[in-house]
C-alpha positions as CSV (number, residue, x, y, z in Angstrom):
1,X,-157.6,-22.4,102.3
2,X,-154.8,-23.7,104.7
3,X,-151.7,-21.9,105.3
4,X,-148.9,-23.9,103.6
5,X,-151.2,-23.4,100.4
6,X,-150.7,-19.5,100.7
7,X,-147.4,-19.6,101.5
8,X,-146.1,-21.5,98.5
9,X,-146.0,-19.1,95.8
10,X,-144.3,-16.3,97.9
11,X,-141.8,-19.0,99.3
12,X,-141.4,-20.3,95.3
13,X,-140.7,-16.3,94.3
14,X,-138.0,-16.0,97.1
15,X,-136.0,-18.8,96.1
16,X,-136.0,-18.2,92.3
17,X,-135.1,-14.5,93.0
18,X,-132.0,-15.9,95.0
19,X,-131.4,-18.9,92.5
20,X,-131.1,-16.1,90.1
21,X,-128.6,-14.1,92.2
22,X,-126.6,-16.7,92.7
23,X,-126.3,-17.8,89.0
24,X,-126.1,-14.5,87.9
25,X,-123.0,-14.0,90.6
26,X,-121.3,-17.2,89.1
27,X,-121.6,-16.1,85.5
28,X,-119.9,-12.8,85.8
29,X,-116.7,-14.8,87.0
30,X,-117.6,-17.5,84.3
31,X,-117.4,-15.0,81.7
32,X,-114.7,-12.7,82.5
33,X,-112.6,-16.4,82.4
34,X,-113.7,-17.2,79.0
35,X,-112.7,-14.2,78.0
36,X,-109.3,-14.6,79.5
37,X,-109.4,-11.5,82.1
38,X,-106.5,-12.3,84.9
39,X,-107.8,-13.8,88.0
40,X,-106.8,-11.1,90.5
41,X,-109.3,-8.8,88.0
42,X,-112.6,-11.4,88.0
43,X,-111.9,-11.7,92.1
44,X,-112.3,-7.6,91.8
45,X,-114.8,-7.4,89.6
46,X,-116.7,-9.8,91.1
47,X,-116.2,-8.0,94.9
48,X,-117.0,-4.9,93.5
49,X,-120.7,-6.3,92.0
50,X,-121.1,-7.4,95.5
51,X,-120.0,-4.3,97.7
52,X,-121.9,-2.7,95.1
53,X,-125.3,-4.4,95.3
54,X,-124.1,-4.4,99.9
55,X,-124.4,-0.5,100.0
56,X,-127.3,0.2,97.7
57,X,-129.2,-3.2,100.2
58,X,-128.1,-0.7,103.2
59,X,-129.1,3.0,101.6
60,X,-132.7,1.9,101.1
């Protein structure tokens, strides 16, 4: 087996995990809009998920 054919599924994993991330990122804000939260709150809301998900990425 060559190389590239090894690689592919991990490489395939890796960028569904951070398609997933990202689209999971944009539908918190996409939500908390539709259901007519103010935008200084989704701005929070959404920098808290991130600091959030930041310090538990730097405890382990």
């Amino acid at each position: 087996m060559n190389r590239l054919s090894t690689l592919v599924p991990l490489l395939a994993s890796a960028a569904l995990l951070m398609f997933g991330n990202g689209l999971q990122g944009t539908l918190i804000a996409w939500r908390a809009a539709s259901d007519g939260f103010p935008a200084w709150l989704i701005g929070l809301i959404t920098a808290a998920y991130y600091l959030g998900f930041a310090r538990r990425a730097a405890s382990t």
